[in-house]
N, C-alpha and C positions, 0 to 999 in steps of 0.2 A: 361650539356655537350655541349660544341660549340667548333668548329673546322673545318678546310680546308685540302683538300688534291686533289692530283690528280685522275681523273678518272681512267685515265690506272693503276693506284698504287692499287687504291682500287678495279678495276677488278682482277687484279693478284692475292693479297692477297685472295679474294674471293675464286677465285678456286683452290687456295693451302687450304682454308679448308673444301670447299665447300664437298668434297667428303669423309669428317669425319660424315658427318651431318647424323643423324641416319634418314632410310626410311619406316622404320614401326617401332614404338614405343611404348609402354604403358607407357611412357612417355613425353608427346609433347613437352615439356621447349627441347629434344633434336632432334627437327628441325629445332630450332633456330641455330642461330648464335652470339658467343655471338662479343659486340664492347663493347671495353674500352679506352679510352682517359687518354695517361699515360703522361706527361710530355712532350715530342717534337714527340711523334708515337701512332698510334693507334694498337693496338691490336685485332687481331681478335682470337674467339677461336668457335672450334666446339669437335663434342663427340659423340661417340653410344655407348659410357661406355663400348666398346671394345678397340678401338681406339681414342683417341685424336691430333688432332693438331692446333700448334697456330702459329701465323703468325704476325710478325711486319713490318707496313709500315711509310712511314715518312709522318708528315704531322701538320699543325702548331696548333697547342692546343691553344685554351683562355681560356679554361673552363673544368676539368678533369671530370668524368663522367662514368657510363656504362649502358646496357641496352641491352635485347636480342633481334634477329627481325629474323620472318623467314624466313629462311633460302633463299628458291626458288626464295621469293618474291623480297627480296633486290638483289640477283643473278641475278635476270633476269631484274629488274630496269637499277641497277647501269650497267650491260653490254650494255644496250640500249640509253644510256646517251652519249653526242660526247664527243670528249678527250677533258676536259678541266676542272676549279675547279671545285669542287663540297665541296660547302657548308652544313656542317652537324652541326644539333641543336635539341638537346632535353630539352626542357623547365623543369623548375624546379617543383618537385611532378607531371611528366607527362611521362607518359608511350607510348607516341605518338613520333616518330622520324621524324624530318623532313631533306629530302632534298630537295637540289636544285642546278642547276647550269642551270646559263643563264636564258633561259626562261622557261624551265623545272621543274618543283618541284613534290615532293611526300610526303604523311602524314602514314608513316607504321606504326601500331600497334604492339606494342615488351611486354615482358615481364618482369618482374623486375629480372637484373640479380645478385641478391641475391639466387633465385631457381635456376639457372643454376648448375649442379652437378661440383662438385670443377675438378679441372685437376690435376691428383695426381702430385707428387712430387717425383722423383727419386734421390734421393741425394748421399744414401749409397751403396755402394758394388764395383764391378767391372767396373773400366771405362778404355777406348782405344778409337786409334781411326784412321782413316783409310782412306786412297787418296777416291774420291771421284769417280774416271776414276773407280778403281778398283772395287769397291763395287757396280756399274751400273753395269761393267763383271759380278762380280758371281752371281744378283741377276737376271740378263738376261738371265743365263745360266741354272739355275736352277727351279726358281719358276715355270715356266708352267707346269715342272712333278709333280706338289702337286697335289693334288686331293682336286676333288672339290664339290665330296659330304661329307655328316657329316658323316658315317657309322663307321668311324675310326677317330675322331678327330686328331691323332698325325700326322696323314698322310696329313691334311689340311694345315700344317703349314711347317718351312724348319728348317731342324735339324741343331742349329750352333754352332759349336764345337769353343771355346778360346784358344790357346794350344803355351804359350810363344807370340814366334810373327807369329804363322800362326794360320788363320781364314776358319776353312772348314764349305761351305755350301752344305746341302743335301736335296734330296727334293723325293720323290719316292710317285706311286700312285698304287703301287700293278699291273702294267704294265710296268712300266719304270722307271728309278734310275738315277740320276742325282746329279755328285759327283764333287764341286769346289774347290780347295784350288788357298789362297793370302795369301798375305804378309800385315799383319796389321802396323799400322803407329806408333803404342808404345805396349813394348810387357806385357802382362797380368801376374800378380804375382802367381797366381792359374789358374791350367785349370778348364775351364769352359763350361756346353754344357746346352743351353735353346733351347725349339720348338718356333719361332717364326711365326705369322701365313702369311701363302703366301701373304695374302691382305694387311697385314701391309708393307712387304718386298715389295707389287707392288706400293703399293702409295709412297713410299719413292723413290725408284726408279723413279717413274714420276718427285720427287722434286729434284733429282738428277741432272736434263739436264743439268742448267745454272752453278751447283756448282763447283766452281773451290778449294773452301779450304776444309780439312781436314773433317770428319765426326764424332764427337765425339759419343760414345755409352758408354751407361752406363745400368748393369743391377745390380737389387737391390739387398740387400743380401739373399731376401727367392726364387727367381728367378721366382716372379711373374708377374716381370714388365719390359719392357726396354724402356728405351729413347736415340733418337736418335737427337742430333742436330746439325743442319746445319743454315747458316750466318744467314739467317733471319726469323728461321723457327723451330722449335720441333714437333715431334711426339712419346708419349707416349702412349705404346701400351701393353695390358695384355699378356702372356704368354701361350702357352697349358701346361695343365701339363699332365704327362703320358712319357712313354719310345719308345723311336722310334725304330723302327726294328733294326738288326744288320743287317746295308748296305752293310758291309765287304765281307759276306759270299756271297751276290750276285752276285758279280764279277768275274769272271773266272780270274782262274789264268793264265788260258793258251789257245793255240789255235791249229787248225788245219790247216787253213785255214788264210790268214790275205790279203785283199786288199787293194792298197792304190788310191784312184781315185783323179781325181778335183772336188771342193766342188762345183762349179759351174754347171760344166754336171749333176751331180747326184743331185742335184736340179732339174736342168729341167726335166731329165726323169720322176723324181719320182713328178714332177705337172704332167705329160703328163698322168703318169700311174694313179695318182688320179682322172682324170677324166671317167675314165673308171671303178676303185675300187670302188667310191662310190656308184655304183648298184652291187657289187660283196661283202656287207659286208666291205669297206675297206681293202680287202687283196691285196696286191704287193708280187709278186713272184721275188726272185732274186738267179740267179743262175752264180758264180763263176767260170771261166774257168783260168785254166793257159796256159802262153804265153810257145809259142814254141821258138826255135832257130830265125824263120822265125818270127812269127807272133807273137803280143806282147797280156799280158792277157786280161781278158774283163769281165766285169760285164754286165749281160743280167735283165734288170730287165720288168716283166709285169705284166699286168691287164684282167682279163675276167670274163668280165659280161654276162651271158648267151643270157639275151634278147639282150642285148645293142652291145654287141662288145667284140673284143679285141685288142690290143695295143701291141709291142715288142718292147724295145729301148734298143741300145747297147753303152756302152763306155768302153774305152780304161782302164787298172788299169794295178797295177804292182800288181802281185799275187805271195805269198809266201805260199807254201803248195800244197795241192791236191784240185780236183774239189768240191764245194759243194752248197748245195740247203739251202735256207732260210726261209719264208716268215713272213711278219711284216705288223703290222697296217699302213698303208700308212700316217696317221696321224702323227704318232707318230714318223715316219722316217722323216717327211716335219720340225714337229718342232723343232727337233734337228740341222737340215743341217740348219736352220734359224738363228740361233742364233750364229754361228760358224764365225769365221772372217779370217779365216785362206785359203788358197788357196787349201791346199791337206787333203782330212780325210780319217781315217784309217778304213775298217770294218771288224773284229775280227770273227770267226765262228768255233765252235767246231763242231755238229753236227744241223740237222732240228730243233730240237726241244730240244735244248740249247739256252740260250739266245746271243743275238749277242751285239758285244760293237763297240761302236764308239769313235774313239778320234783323234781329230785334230792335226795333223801331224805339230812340230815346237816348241811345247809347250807340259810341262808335268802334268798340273796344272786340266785337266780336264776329265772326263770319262762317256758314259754314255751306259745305258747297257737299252736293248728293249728284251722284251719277244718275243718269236716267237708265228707267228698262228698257228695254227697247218692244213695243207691241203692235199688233193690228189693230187702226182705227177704224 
């Protein structure tokens, strides 16, 4: 294998797959990375035999070739190398890779990438595919409410429902439910619902930033597998199998109470009240007034931590309904108002100890629903 390419080329590709590369293994071929020399690109590929992806960069071939190197070690070389060529040469019946550029060189020990475990091949079943702007939205909007221990595998992953041309992503952790629908870019012949798991959905999101074209997805016909491709890049990734809760029922259909505030104010309150929550268990008290003739309504939200303190912050809201009390993981109220893009969010209240929903005022595409704590008023 001999061939040239730029350093910034082969840093990028690096850590587009660098974060496939499996980190505990009982099998080490997958901490490699694999490089292949195909015709005018190199190819990189990684794998935790959960996840794969592969990565094309441009760069001028004399000599086609392949060979695995690990992972860290080429990672952390090749990022410490200034922008400029770098010369890549593997000698023939040699398992030794060399680089160099300038006055720099390095001799990495790789492994024959014949053992490297294959990267499956997604050809068959259901394929669509879908703006690229859109699918950062729901995957931003959703994945942090997966949960992220094992206890319930299906809950690790984001439930995505295919249905014509609308794409709902769901994601719940047994505390909070986070429900997206979009508009897919070609509509699906069969509805179709796969668990995909939150990690796959946050890495592809990472490769999302720069993409400006369409994102193909394809899942296989036993809905084990899906692949995802984008301009210079694939990620094929295993499936959970298992049934995910019925999201539906968790929803309130209705409300008692509904405030509409700035997404901005209720941010900041709810940092101010966090710093006082996290000696309190993370609990935030939020209590609901409505406006008078005079005076307009107000969300009161606070924190108290016995040793520490406590904290009252007030903002202004339009309230529809009667007075009512809440309280909610402070966590779990910061990562929702985070993700939100919208200037005004709604919040939804039946009673203390019904769940409360939130949803972004402007747009109907989103919902998300927070268990309440339960405390002494």
């Amino acid at each position: 294998m001999k061939l040239s390419c730029l350093q910034e080329n082969l840093s990028r590709g690096l850590s587009i797959v660098g974060r496939a590369v499996a980190t505990r293994s009982t099998l080490p071929i997958t901490q490699n990375i694999l490089l292949s020399a195909e015709e005018s690109r190199l190819k990189l590929a990684a794998t935790n035999l959960e996840m794969a992806t592969t990565c094309w960069i441009g760069a001028k071939v004399e000599q086609e070739g392949a060979i695995t190197i690990p992972a860290r070690l080429l990672i952390d070389f090749a990022n410490s190398l200034p922008n400029d060529l770098i010369e890549v040469v593997l000698p023939a019946n040699s398992h030794t890779l060399e680089l160099k550029s300038g006055r720099f060189q390095a001799h990495i020990n790789g492994i024959d990438a014949e053992d490297f475990p294959p990267i499956p091949k997604v050809g068959d079943g259901a394929t669509t595919s879908i703006e690229a702007a859109s699918l950062r939205e729901g995957i931003g909007q959703v994945a942090f409410a997966a949960a992220t221990e094992e206890s319930r595998p299906v809950l690790t992953g984001i439930n995505t429902e295919f249905d014509g041309e609308q794409l709902n992503l769901v994601a719940a952790d047994g505390f909070r439910l986070a429900v997206h629908k979009t508009i897919l870019g070609s509509p699906v012949s069969e509805k179709a619902t796969v668990i995909i798991p939150a990690r796959t959905l946050n890495e592809l999101n990472r490769l999302l930033g720069d993409q400006e074209e369409p994102v193909e997805i394809t899942i296989n016909q036993q809905k084990s597998q899906a692949l995802f491709r984008l301009k210079n890049a694939e990620i094929v990734s295993q499936l959970i199998q298992g049934s995910f809760p019925n999201y539906s029922q968790v929803i309130p259909q209705s409300y008692t109470t509904r405030a509409v505030v700035d997404i901005n104010e209720f941010q900041r309150v709810t940092k101010m009240s966090s710093i006082f929550a996290r000696d309190a268990s993370g609990i935030v008290r939020l209590v609901i007034t409505p406006g008078t003739e005079l005076t307009p309504g107000k969300v009161t939200v606070s924190a108290q931590a016995e040793e520490v303190g406590s904290n009252v912050s007030e903002i202004d809201a339009l309230v529809d309904g009667e007075e009512a009390k809440i309280a909610f993981n402070v966590k779990y109220l910061s990562d929702v108002l985070s993700v939100l893009h919208q200037a005004q969010v709604a919040l939804e209240v039946t009673t203390s100890s019904s769940p409360g929903v939130i949803r972004p005022i402007g747009v109907d595409n989103y919902v998300h629903v927070v268990m309440p704590m339960f405390v002494q008023w």
